[in-house]
Residue, then its C-alpha position, 0 to 999 in steps of 0.5 A: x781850305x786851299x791856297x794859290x801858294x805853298x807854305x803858308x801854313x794851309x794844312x797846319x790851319x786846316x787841322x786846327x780849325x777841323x778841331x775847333x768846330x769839334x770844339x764848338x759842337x760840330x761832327x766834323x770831317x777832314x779830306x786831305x785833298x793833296x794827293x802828291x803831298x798828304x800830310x794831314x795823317x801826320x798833323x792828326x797823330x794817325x801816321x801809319x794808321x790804314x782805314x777799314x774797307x767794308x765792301x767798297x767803303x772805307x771807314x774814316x780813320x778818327x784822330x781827335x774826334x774827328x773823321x779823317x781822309x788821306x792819302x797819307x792813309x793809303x800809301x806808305x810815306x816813302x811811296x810818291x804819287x808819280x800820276x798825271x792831273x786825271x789819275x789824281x783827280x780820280x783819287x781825289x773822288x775815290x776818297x771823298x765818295x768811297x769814304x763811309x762819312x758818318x753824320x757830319x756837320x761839316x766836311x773841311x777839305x785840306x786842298x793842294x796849293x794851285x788852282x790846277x784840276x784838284x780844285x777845279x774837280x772839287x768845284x765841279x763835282x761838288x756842292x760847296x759852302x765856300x772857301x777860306x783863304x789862307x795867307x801870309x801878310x807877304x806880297x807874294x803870297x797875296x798874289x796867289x791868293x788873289x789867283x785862289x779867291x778869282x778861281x773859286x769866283x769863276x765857278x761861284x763859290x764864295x770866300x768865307x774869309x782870309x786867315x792871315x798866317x805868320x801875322x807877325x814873330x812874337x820873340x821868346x825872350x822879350x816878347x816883342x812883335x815884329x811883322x817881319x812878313x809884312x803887315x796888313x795884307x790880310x785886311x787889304x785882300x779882304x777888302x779887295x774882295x769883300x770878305x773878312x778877316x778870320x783870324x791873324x795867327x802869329x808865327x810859333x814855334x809850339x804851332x811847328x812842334x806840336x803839328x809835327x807831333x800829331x796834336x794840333x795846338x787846339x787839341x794840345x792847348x785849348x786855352x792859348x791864344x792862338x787856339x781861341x782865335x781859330x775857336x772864334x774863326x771856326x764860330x764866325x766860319x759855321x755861321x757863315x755855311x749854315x746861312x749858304x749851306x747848298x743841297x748836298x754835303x756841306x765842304x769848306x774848301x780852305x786856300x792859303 
């Protein structure tokens, strides 16, 4: 997963479609690839864990079934990653290759907002099965997706989809939706490029509270709304890699 903007819920997504193709069957993995800002050890309920090195392998930390991957795992939260765009593109490749992945299905890599060296060493080193793109219906942010969707086009690597982020506010007194981002932006984008919409996941305050505890509402709350729809994005998002699955791993690059 990736996203040409922060903010938009790129990482909060990631976790949860991670746990929904667990829910569907899959082995899964997740890289967090944003090697300033991890937050995925967090999302997953593992801060503070340290993997196991065996030799020059480490072993994935496993959160909720899933096999994980952080810098949140190898550094201290307090502790930045003061490094210039080839010491970051190192790590990065330290933590997808020197990770003992074990029998995966899918590997779901949590990008950094941009479209700066991360993203281009993963493109270039890689095979990759495609991209999700994460979005809010706001203008501004379609306009750096347009930028993420065009960057992974230049090194041939197709769209999945868009997830459409924060799609509307759902008040919990009355209930009443309100799109107060926007309305639309997902499906114009989608048709722009001739992809699809995954899912549009409305903005929630249970979504917030339960990824800053560690249990991602697919793992929390199965049932809900908002668990079904990822649920359906993940079936509709595996299908869609098994029909253009590369030689090699197979990496779903995820941008907001």
């Amino acid at each position: 997963m990736a996203s040409g903007k922060g903010g938009v819920g790129k990482s909060t997504v990631a976790a949860n479609l991670a746990l929904a193709l667990k829910a569907e069957g899959y082995a899964v993995g997740l890289l967090d690839a944003d090697i300033y800002g991890p937050s995925q050890s967090t999302m997953m309920g593992a801060a503070g864990e340290r993997p196991e090195v065996h030799g020059n392998q480490m072993q994935p930390v496993m959160a909720h079934g899933i096999q994980c991957m952080s810098m949140g795992f190898v550094a201290s939260e307090k502790t930045p990653a003061v490094w210039r765009g080839p010491m970051a593109s190192g790590a990065l490749q330290q933590l997808l290759t020197q990770t003992n992945w074990q029998d995966l299905n899918i590997l779901i890599v949590d990008m950094p907002p941009g479209t700066g060296d991360i993203q281009l060493t993963l493109a270039q080193r890689v095979p990759l099965s495609g991209a999700v793109i994460v979005t809010t219906p706001q203008d501004i942010a379609l306009l750096d997706a347009r930028k993420g969707i065009e960057m992974f086009a230049k090194v041939n690597i197709a769209t999945l989809g868009i997830i459409e982020n924060m799609s509307t506010h759902v008040c919990s007194e009355c209930g009443h939706k309100e799109a107060i981002f926007g309305s639309g932006g997902g499906e114009s984008i989608a048709q722009e490029y001739d992809t699809r919409v995954l899912a549009q996941l409305p903005l929630s305050l249970a979504v917030r509270e339960l990824s800053d505890s560690g249990k991602p509402i697919v793992a929390a709350d199965p049932d809900s709304e908002i668990a079904l729809a990822l649920r359906a994005a993940a079936r509709t998002m595996a299908t869609s890699v098994q029909n253009s699955t590369p030689d090699g791993p197979t990496i779903n690059v995820l941008d907001d």
